[in-house]
C-alpha positions as CSV (number, residue, x, y, z in Angstrom):
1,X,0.0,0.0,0.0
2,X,2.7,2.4,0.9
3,X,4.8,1.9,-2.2
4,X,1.7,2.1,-4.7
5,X,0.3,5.5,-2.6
6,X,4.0,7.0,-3.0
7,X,4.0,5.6,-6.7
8,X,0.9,7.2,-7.1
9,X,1.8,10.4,-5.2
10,X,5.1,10.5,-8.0
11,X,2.8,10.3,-11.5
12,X,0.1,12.3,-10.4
13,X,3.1,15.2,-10.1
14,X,4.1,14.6,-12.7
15,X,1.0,14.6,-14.9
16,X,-0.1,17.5,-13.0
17,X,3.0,19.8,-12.8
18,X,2.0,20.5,-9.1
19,X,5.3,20.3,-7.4
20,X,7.7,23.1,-6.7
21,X,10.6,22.6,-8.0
22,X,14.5,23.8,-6.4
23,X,16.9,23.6,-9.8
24,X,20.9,23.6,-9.5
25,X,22.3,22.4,-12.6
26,X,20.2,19.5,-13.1
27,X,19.9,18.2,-10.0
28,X,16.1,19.1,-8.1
29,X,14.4,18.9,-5.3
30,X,10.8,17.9,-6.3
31,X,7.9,18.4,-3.3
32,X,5.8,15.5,-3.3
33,X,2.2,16.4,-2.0
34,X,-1.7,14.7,-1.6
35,X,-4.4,16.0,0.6
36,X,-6.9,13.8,2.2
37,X,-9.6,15.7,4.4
38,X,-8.2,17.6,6.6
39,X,-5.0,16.6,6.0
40,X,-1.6,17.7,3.8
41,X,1.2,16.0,3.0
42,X,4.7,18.0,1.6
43,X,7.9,16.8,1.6
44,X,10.6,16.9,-0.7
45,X,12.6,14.3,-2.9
46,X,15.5,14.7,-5.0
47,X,15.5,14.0,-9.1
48,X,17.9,14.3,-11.3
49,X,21.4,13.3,-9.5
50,X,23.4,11.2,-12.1
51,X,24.4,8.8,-9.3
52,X,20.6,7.2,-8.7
53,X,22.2,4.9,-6.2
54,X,23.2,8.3,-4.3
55,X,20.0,9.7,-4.8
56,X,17.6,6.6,-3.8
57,X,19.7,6.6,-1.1
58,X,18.9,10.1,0.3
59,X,15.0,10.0,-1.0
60,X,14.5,6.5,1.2
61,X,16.4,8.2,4.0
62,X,13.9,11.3,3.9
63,X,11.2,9.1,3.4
64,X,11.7,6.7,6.5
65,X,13.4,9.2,9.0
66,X,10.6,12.0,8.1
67,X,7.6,9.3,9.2
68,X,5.9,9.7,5.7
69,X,4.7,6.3,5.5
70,X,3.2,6.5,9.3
71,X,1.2,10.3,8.3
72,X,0.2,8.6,4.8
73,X,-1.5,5.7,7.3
74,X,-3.8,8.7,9.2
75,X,-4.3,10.2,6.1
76,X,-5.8,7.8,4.3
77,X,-8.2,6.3,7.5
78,X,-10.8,8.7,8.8
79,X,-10.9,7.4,12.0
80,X,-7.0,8.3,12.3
81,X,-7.2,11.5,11.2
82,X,-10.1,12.4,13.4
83,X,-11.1,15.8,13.4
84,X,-7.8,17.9,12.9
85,X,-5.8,15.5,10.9
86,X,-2.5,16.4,9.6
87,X,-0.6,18.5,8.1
88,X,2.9,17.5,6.7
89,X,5.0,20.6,5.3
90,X,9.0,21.0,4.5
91,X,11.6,23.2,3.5
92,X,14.7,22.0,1.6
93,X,17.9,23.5,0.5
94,X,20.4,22.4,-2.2
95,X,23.7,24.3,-1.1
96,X,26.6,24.3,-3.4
97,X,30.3,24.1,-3.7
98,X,31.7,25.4,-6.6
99,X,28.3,26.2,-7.8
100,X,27.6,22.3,-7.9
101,X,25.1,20.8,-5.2
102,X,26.8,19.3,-3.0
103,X,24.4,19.3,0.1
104,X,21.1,18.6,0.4
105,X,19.4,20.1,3.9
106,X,16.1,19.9,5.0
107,X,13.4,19.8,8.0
108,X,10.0,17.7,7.6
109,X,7.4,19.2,9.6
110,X,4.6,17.3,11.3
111,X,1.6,19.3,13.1
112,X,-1.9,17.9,14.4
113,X,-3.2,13.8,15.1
114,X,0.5,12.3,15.6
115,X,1.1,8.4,14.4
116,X,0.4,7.6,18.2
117,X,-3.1,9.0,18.4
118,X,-2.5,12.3,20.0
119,X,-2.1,15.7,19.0
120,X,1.4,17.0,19.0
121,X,4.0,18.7,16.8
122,X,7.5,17.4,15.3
123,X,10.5,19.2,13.6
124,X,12.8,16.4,12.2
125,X,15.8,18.2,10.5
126,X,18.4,16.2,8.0
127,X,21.5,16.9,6.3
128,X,22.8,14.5,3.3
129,X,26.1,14.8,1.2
130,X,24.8,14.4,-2.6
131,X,28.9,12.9,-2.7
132,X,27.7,9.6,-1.0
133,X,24.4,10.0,0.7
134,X,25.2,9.6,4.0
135,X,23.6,11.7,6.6
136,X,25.8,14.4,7.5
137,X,25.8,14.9,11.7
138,X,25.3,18.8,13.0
139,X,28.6,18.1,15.0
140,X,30.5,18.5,11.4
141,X,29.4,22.1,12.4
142,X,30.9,23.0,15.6
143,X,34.9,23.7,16.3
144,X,33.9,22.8,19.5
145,X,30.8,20.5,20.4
146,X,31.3,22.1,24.6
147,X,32.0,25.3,23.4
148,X,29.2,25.6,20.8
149,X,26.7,24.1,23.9
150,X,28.0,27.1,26.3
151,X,27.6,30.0,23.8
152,X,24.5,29.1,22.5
153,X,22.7,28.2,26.1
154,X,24.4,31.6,27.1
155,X,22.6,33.1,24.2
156,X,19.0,31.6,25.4
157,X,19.5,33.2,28.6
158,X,20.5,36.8,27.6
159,X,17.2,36.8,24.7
160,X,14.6,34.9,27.1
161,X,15.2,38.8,28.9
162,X,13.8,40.3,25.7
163,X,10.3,41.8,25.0
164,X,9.9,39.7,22.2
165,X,9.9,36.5,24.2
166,X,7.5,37.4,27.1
167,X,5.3,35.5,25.2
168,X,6.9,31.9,25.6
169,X,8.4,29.8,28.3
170,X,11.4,29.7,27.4
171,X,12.4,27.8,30.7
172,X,13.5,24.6,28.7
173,X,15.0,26.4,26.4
174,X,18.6,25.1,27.4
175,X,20.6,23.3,27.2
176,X,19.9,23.9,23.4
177,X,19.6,20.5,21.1
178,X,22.6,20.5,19.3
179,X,21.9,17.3,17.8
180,X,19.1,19.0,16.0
181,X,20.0,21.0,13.0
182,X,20.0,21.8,9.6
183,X,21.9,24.3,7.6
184,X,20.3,27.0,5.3
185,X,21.3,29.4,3.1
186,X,22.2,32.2,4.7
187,X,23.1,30.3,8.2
188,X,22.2,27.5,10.6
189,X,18.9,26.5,12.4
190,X,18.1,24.2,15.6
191,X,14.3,22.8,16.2
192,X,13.5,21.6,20.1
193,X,11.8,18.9,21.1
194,X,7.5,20.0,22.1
195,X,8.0,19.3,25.3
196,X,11.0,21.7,25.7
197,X,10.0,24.9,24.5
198,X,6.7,25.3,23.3
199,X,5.9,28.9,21.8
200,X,2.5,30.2,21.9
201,X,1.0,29.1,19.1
202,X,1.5,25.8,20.9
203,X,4.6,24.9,18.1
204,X,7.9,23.7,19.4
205,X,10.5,26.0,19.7
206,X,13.0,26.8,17.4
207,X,16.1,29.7,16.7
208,X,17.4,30.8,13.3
209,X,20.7,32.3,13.1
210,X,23.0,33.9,10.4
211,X,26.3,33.0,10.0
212,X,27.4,36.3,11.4
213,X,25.7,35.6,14.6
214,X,27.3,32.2,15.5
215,X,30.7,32.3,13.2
216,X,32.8,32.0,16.8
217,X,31.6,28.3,17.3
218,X,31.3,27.1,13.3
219,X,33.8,24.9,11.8
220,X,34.6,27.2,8.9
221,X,37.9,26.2,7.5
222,X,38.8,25.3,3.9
223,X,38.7,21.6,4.5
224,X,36.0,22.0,6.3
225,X,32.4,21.4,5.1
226,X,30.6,24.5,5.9
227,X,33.8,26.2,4.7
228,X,33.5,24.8,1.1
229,X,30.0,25.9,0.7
230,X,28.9,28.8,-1.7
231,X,26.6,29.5,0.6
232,X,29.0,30.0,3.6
233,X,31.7,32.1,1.0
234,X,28.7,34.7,-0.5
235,X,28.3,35.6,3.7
236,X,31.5,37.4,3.3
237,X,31.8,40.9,1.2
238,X,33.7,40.2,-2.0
239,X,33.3,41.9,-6.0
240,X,30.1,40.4,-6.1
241,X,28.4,41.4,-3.0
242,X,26.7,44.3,-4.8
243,X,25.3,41.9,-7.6
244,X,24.1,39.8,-5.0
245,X,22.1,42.1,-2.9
246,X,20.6,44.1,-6.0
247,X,19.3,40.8,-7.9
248,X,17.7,39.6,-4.3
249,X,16.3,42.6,-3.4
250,X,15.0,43.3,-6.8
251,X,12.5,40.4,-6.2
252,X,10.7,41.7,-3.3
253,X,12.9,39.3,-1.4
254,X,15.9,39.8,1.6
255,X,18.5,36.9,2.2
256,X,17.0,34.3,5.2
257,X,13.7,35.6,5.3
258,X,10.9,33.9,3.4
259,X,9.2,35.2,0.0
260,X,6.1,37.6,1.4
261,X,6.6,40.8,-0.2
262,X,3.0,41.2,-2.0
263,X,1.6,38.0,-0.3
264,X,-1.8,38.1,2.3
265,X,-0.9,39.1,5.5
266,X,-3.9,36.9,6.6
267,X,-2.7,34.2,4.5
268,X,1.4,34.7,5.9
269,X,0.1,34.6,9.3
270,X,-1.7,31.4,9.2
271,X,1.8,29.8,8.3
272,X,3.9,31.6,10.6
273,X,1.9,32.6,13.3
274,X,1.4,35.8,14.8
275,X,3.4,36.3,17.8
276,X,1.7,39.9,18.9
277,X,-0.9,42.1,18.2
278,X,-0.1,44.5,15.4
279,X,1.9,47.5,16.1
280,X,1.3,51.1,14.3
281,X,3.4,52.0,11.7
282,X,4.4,55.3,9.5
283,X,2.8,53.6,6.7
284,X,0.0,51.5,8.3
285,X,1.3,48.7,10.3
286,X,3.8,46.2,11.7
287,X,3.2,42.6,12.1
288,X,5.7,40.4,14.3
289,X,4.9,36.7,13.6
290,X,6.1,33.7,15.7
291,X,8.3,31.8,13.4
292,X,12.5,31.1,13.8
293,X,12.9,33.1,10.9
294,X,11.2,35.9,11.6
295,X,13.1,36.6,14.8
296,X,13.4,40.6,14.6
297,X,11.2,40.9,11.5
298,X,8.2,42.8,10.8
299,X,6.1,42.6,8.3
300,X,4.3,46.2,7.0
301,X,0.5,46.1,5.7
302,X,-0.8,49.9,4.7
303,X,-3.7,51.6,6.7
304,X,-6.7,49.0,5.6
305,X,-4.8,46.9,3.0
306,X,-4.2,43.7,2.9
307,X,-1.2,43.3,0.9
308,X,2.4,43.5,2.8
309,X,4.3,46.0,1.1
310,X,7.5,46.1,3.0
311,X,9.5,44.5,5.5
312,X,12.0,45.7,8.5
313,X,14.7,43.8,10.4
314,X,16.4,44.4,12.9
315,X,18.6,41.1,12.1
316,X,19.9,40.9,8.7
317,X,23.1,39.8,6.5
318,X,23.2,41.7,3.3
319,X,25.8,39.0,1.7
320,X,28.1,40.2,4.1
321,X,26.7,44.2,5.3
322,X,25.4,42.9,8.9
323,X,23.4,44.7,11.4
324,X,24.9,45.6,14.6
325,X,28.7,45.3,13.1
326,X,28.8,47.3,9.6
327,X,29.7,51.0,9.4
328,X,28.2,53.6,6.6
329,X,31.3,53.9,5.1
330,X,31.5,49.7,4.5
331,X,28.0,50.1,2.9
332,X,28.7,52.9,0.4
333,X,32.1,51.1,-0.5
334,X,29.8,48.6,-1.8
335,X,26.6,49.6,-3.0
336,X,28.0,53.1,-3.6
337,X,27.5,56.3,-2.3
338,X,22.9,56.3,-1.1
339,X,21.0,58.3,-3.2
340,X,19.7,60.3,-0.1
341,X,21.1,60.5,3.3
342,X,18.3,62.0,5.8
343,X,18.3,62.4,9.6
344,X,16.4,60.3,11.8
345,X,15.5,62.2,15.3
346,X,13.9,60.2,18.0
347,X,10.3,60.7,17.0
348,X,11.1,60.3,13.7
349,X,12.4,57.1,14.1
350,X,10.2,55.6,16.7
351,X,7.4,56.1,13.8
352,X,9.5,53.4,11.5
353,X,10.5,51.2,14.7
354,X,14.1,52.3,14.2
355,X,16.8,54.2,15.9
356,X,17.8,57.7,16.1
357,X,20.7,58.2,13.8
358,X,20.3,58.4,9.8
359,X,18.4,56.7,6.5
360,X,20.0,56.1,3.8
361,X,17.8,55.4,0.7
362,X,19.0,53.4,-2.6
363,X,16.4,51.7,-5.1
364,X,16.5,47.8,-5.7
365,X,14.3,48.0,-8.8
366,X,10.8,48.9,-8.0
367,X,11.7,48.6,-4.3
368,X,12.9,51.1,-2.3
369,X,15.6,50.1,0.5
370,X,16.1,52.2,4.0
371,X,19.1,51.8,5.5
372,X,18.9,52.9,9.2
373,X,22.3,54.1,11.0
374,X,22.7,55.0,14.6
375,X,24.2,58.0,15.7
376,X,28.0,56.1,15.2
377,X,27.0,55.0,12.2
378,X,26.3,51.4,12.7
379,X,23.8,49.3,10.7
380,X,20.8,48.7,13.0
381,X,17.8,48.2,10.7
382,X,17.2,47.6,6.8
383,X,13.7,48.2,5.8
384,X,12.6,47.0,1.7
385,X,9.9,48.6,0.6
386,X,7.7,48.9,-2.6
387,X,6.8,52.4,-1.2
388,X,8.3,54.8,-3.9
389,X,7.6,58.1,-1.5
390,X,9.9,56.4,1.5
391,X,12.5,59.4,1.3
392,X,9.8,62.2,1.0
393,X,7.4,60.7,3.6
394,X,10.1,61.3,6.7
C-alpha cells in the first residue's frame, strides 16, 4: 500500500506539474504532496542526480526518518485523522560548492493527530552529502561540540530577557539540542523537542541564526564542510556582494527571510503565526509573527490593505553588510555612495521602529531600500519597501 500511494503520489506530479521545484544544474528537489480531508502531506525528494544509487539513497532516507509512511496511514483512514488531521509541510535546500550541489538540507514538519493518536508537533531536521548520501551529523558544524553548547545556552539566557519572548516559556530552552540541525542558506537552524520549548502558538520552539551571529563556534575552515560551501563564502563581502544584494532585493525578497513581499498578510500569518498584536506603523502597520525566521522581523501592511508591502529587520546579512557590526562607510564602498542620506530624530524614528541616527535610501528595482544608522554609524535596521515616496514621507 505504501509503495503504490508514493507511486501514485510521484505520477500524479508529474502529470499535474503540481510540485515546486528547487533547480541547480540538473539536479532538483521535487515536493511530493496529496491532501486527504483535513490533511496535507509536503515533503521533498531529490530527481535528477546522475548517481541514482546516491540519490535513492537520500530519498529512502527522507522518506523513512521523516515518518511519511506513518502520516500517509492517518491520512488515508478517517478514524486516524479524526477531526484535525494532519498537516505535513517541509523546506529543503540544495547548497553548493563550486556552484555544484553538493548538500542537500532539509526539516520535515509534522503538526496535528501524531502516528500515536494524540495531538502534537515534530521538527525532524536532515543533512545529506549528494557525494555519498550519508547523513551528515550537525557536530560537522561545531569547532567545538562544549564550546558551541555554552555560547548558545548563554545566548538563550541573555534573549529569554527580551520583549519579544514574554510571550513563551522559554524555561527549557537550554541546554539547546545541538543534535538537531539543519543548515540553510544564509546560516544555521536548531528545532527543540514540544516538550522543551513550546511557543505560543502551541509549536515547538526553534532559533534561526545567520552565520554572522554564530561564526565563533562554526567549523569554517577550507577543508572543512561549511567552509567549502557557496553558501558560507557569499556571507562574506567580496566583488560580487553588490550583484548579490541588487538581484535579491529586486525580487521583493531579503537573504534568510521567506518570499512575502505582496503576499496576504492573513494568509502569511496562518503559516507563521502571529506572535503579537499588530503595532502602528508610518505607513500602516507592523506585524511580528512567531516563526525562527522571523526573529526581529516585521512585516508592514498599509492603513486598511491587505497586501504586505514592505518588511524591517532588525537582524539581517546583506551578503556580508550585517546589522549591529557594519559602518556607513562599509555600505557605500559597496553599493556606492545612497542616493539620499536623511536624519532620523527620536520621534522620527520611533514612527518606523528604528533608531535615532540616519536613513539612507537606494532603489532595488521597483523597491525602495532604507538603510537605518545610529548616531555612530552602525547598521541597525534595513527596511525593503515597494513604497516609492519612502524618502519624502520622513
Amino acid at each position: 500500500m505504501k509503495k503504490a500511494l508514493t507511486l501514485l503520489l510521484f505520477v500524479c506530479i508529474l502529470v499535474s506539474g503540481a510540485s515546486a521545484l528547487a533547480q541547480q544544474d540538473g539536479v532538483q528537489i521535487t515536493y511530493i504532496e496529496n491532501k486527504e480531508g483535513g490533511s496535507s502531506l509536503r515533503y521533498p525528494q531529490l530527481q535528477g542526480l546522475p548517481n541514482t544509487f546516491v540519490q535513492d539513497t537520500i530519498n529512502r532516507a527522507i522518506f523513512e526518518k521523516g515518518g511519511i509512511a506513518l502520516h500517509e496511514v492517518t491520512m488515508t483512514s478517517p478514524a486516524q485523522q479524526g477531526a484535525t488531521g494532519v498537516q505535513v509541510s517541509s523546506e529543503a535546500y540544495l547548497l553548493t560548492k563550486e556552484s555544484q550541489p553538493a548538500v542537500l538540507s532539509l526539516v520535515i514538519l509534522s503538526e496535528g493527530k501524531m502516528p500515536n493518536g494524540r495531538l502534537g508537533y515534530t521538527a525532524t531536521p536532515m543533512m545529506f552529502s549528494l557525494a555519498d548520501g550519508s547523513e551528515i551529523p550537525p557536530d560537522v558544524l561545531w569547532t567545538d561540540k562544549q564550546k558551541a553548547q555554552d555560547y548558545l545556552d548563554a545566548w538563550v539566557e541573555d534573549i529569554s530577557q527580551k520583549d519579544t519572548f514574554t510571550y513563551s516559556d522559554l524555561s527549557g530552552a537550554a541546554p539547546v539540542p545541538l543534535d538537531s540541525v539543519m543548515l540553510t542558506d544564509t546560516g544555521i537552524r536548531v528545532y527543540y523537542p514540544l516538550e522543551s520549548f513550546t511557543q505560543l502558538s502551541g509549536r515547538a520552539g526553534a532559533f534561526s541564526y545567520y552565520f554572522y551571529e554564530v561564526a565563533g563556534i562554526l567549523q569554517t575552515g577550507e577543508d572543512s564542510l561549511l567552509g567549502t560551501l557557496d553558501s558560507w563564502k557569499s556571507s562574506q563581502v567580496s566583488a560580487e556582494t553588490k550583484g548579490l544584494i541588487e538581484s535579491t532585493l529586486a525580487g521583493g525578497m531579503l537573504p534568510g527571510i521567506p518570499k512575502v513581499m505582496r503576499q496576504s498578510i492573513r494568509e502569511v500569518s496562518q503559516q507563521y503565526k502571529e506572535l503579537t498584536d499588530s503595532e502602528a506603523f508610518i505607513t500602516g502597520e507592523r506585524h511580528v509573527l512567531e516563526d525562527a525566521v522571523f526573529r526581529d522581523v516585521s512585516l508592514i501592511v498599509p492603513f486598511r490593505g491587505e497586501e504586505i508591502t514592505g518588511i524591517l529587520t532588525r537582524r539581517i546579512s546583506l551578503f556580508g553588510l550585517e546589522t549591529g557590526r557594519t559602518e556607513n562607510q562599509a555600505v557605500a564602498q559597496v553599493l556606492g555612495e545612497p542616493e539620499t542620506t536623511l536624519p532620523l530624530d527620536a520621534d522620527t524614528a520611533a514612527q518606523y521602529a528604528m533608531v535615532a541616527g540616519t536613513a539612507s535610501f537606494y532603489t532595488m528595482g521597483e523597491y525602495r531600500l532604507m538603510l537605518n544608522f545610529d548616531t555612530d554609524g552602525i547598521l541597525q535596521s534595513v527596511y525593503l519597501s515597494k513604497e516609492s515616496s519612502l524618502g519624502e514621507s520622513t
